[in-house]
C-alpha positions in Angstrom: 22.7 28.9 24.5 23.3 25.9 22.9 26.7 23.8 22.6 27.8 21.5 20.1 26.4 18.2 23.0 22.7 19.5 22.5 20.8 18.2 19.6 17.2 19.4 18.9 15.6 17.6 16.6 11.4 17.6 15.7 9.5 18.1 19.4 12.6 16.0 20.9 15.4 17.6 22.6 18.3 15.5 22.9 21.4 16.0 25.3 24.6 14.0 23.6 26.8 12.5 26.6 30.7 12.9 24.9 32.2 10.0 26.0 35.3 9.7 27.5 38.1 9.7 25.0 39.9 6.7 24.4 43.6 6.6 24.5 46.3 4.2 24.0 49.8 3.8 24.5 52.6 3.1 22.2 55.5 1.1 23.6 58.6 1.2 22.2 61.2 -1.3 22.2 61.7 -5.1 23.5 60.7 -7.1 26.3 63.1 -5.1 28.5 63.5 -1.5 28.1 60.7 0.0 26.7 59.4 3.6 26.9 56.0 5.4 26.6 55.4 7.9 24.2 51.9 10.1 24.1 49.3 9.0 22.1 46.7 10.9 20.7 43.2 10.1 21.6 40.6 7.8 19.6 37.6 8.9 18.2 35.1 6.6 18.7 33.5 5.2 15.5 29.6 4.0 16.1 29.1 0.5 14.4 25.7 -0.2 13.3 24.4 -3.7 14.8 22.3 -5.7 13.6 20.2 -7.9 15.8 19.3 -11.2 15.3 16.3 -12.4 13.5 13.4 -13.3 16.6 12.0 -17.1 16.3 8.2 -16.9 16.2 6.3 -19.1 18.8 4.4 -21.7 17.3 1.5 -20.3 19.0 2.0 -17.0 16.7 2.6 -18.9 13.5 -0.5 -21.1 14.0 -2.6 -18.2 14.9 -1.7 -16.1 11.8 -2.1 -19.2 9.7 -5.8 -18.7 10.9 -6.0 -15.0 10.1 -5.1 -15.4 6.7 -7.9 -18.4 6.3 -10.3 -16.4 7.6 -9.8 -13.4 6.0 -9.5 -15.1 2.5 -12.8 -17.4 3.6 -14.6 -13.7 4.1 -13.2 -12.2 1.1 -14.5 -15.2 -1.2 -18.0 -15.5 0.8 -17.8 -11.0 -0.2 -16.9 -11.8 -4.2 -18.7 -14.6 -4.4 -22.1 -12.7 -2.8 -21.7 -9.6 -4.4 -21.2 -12.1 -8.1 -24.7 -13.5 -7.6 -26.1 -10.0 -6.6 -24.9 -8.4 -10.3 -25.3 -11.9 -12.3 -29.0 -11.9 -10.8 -29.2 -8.0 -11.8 -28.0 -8.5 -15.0 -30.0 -11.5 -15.9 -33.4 -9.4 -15.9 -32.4 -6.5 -18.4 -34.1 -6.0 -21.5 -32.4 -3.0 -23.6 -33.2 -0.5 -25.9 -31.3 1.1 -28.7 -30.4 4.8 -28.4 -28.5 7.2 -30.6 -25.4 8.6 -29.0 -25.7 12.3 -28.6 -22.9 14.6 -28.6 -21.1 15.0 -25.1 -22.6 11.5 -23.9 -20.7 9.3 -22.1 -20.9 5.5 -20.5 -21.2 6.7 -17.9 -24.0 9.7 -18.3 -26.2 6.6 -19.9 -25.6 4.5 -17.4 -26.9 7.2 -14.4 -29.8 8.0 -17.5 -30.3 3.7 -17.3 -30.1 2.4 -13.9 -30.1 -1.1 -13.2 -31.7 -1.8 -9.8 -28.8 -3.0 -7.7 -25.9 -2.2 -10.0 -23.9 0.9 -9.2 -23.5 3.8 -12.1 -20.1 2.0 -12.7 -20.8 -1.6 -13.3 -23.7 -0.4 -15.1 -21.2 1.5 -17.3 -19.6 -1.5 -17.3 -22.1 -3.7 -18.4 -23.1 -1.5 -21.5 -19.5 -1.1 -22.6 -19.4 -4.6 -22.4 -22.7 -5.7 -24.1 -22.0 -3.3 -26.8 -18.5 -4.9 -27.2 -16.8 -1.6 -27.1 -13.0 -2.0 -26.2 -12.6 2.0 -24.9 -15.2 4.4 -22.4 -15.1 6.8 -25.6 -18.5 7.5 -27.7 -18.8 8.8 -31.1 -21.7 10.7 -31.6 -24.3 9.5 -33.5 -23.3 5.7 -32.8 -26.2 3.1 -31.4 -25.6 1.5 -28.6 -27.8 -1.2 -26.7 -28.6 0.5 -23.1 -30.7 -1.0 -20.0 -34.2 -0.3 -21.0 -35.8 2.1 -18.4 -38.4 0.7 -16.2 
């Protein structure tokens, strides 16, 4: 059985303490005759706090300072060898015309003209790009410049 003190909430089963409640006491009159009267209780009202922002350590700020430099240092060295890997690929390609057939796509020419060391997309990429083509979208019948096939 379950009163209105137990909570259940998720896997956690919680049992509320009530806390006492708060009275008070009016007082009626002056300095010298005064009389109690019966006050009702208080409910308690829960304020929200809100604690206070935590200093870092120089020792935190200074090591953070580091991760960031080191992870943009890595993430250039990445870019920068992954720019020379597909600048080096592209370099090397001769092409060769072909006529567009009907349901062809970029990307069905580009898995049909591999570039060695180019993924299906960047070589999608490269022949949207060579044939100046501002959408993926092929109109059959078109001629487009493609990575010749080895």
């Amino acid at each position: 059985m379950m009163n209105a003190t137990d909570m259940v909430q998720g896997n956690l089963a919680l049992k509320l303490e009530t806390p006492a409640a708060p009275a008070f006491t009016v007082v009626k009159g002056g300095r010298s005759g005064f009389q109690t009267l019966p006050g009702k209780p208080v409910r308690s009202q829960c304020v929200a706090t809100t604690s206070a922002p935590v200093a870092l350590k120089a020792s935190t700020i200074v090591a953070l300072a580091v991760a960031l430099t080191l992870f943009f240092v890595l993430a250039t060295s990445i870019f920068s060898a992954r720019h020379a890997a597909y600048a080096e690929s592209v370099s090397n390609v001769t092409y060769e015309t072909v006529r567009v057939q009907s349901g062809d796509s970029l990307w069905s020419l580009a898995q049909e003209h591999p570039i060695e060391g180019l993924s299906t997309q960047e070589t999608s990429d490269m022949i949207r790009n060579v044939n100046h083509l501002e959408h993926g979208s092929l109109d059959a019948g078109a001629h487009l410049k493609v990575p010749a096939r080895s």
